[in-house]
N, C-alpha and C positions, 0 to 999 in steps of 0.2 A: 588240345581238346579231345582228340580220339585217346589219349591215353588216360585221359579223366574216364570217359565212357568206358574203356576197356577195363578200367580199375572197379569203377562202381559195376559192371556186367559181373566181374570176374568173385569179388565181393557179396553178391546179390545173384550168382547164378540160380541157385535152387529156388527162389522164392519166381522169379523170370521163367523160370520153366516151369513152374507149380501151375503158377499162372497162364500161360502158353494151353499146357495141360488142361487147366478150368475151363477158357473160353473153349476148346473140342468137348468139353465134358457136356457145358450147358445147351452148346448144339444138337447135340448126340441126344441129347434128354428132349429137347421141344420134338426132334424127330421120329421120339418113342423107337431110342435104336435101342438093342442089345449092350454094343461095346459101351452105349455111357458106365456102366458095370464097371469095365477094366481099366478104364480112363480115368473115374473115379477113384479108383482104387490106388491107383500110383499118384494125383494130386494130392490125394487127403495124405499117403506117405510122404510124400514131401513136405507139406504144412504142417506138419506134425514135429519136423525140425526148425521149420520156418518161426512157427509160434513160440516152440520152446526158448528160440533166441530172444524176441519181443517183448518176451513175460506176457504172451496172451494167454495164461492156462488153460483157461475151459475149450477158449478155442481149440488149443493143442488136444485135450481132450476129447472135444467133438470132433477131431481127426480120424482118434483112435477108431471112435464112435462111429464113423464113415466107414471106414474100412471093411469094419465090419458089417453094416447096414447094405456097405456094393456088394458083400457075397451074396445076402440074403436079396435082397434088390434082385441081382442074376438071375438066382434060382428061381424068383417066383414069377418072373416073366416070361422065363423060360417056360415054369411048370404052368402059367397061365390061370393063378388062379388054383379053386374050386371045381372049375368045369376042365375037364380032363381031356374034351373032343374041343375045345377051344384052343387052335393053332396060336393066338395069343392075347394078351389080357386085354382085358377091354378098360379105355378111359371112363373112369364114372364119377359121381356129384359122392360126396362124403354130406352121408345121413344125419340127421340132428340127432340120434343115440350116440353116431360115432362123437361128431363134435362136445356132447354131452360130457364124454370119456375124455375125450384129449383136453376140455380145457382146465381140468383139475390132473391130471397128468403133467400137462406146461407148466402149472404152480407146482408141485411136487418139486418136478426137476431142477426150477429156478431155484427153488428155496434152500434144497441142495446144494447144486454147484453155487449159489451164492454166501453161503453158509462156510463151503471149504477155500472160496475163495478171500472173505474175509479175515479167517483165523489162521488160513495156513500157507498163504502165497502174500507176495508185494505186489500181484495186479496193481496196476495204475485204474483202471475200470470196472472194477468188480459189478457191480449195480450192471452196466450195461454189456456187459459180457456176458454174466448169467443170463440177460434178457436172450441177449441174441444166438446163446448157446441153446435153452431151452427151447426156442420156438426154433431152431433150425434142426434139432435133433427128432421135433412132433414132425415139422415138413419131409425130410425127411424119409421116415416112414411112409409121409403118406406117400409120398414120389413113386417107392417100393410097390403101394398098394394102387399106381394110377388115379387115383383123386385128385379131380382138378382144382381141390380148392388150396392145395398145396403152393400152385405161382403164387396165390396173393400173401399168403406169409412169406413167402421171398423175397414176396416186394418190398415190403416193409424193413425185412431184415438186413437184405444186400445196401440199401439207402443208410439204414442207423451202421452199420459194420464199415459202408467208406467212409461215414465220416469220423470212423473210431480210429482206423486206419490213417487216413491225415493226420489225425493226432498225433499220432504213434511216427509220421514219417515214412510208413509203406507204398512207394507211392505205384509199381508195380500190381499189388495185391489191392490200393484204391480204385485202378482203374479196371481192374478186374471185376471189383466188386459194382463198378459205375455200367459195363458192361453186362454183368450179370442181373442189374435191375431191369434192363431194356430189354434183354431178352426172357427176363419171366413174364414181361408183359405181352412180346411176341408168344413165348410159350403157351400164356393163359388162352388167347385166343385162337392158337392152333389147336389146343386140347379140346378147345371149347365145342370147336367143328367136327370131335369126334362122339360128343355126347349124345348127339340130337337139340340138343339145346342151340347148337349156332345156327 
């Protein structure tokens, strides 16, 4: 028995510590820390190998996409914004101009990555990979930009992504993602308390 689990561990390491990696990540993120940044930065590297093995492409894409999202994420929490005497950014409600913007943005992006996912990969999921590519790359941002309305497309996404996941046999990066739904729901209402609004 232990050498069965040593085998699948040894097998499944990177995807185990991607993961590992996530659950500090989405901690790090409800407590509005700094290091979600660099924590981020190394799991999205990792799943970036993870998916490539899987045939999850967009996913593996929205990796890249990460990577580069945690630099700028970094920097703008750090720089705080706008207000230059604000020691750090403040959590806020995303405007119905912004929303206005992102939800022809999410179709954009979908149409795209579903686009090159039909003509030019064997995804098994194309349709719902684009979904959950698209709206994780809007969330995202907003993450970047402390809008709290960011957890509730998390919610939605981390819920359709484990059960894409089971599909797929992930079952590491399932419960990840089963973790990561219950903590955007902690998350939404930690952020909430920072609004005025809780």
């Amino acid at each position: 028995m232990i050498e069965i689990f040593t085998g699948w561990l040894s097998e499944h390491f990177v995807e185990v510590l991607g993961a590992i990696l996530g659950i500090i990540y989405i901690f790090l993120s409800i407590r509005q820390n700094i290091f979600t940044w660099p924590i981020g930065l190394l799991t999205s590297a990792m799943y970036i190998y993870v998916f490539f093995q899987t045939k999850f492409y967009a996913d593996m894409g929205l990796q890249v996409y990460y990577v580069g999202i945690s630099i700028y994420g970094w920097y703008y929490w750090i720089k705080g914004g706008k207000n230059e005497n604000r020691k750090e950014l403040a959590v806020t409600n995303t405007g119905l101009k912004i929303f206005l913007y992102l939800i022809p943005v999410t179709a954009i992006i979908y149409g795209i990555i579903l686009f090159i996912l039909l003509n030019y990969t064997d995804s098994p999921v194309p349709y719902m990979d684009s979904m959950t590519t698209a709206l994780s790359i809007v969330a995202t941002w907003m993450l970047a930009r402390k809008l709290i309305e960011h957890w509730i497309i998390w919610i939605f996404v981390d819920l359709v992504s484990a059960g894409l996941y089971i599909y797929k046999g992930m079952w590491p990066t399932t419960i990840l993602f089963i973790v990561y739904t219950v903590m955007a729901v902690i998350g939404f209402f930690q952020w909430k308390k920072n609004t005025g609004n809780g």
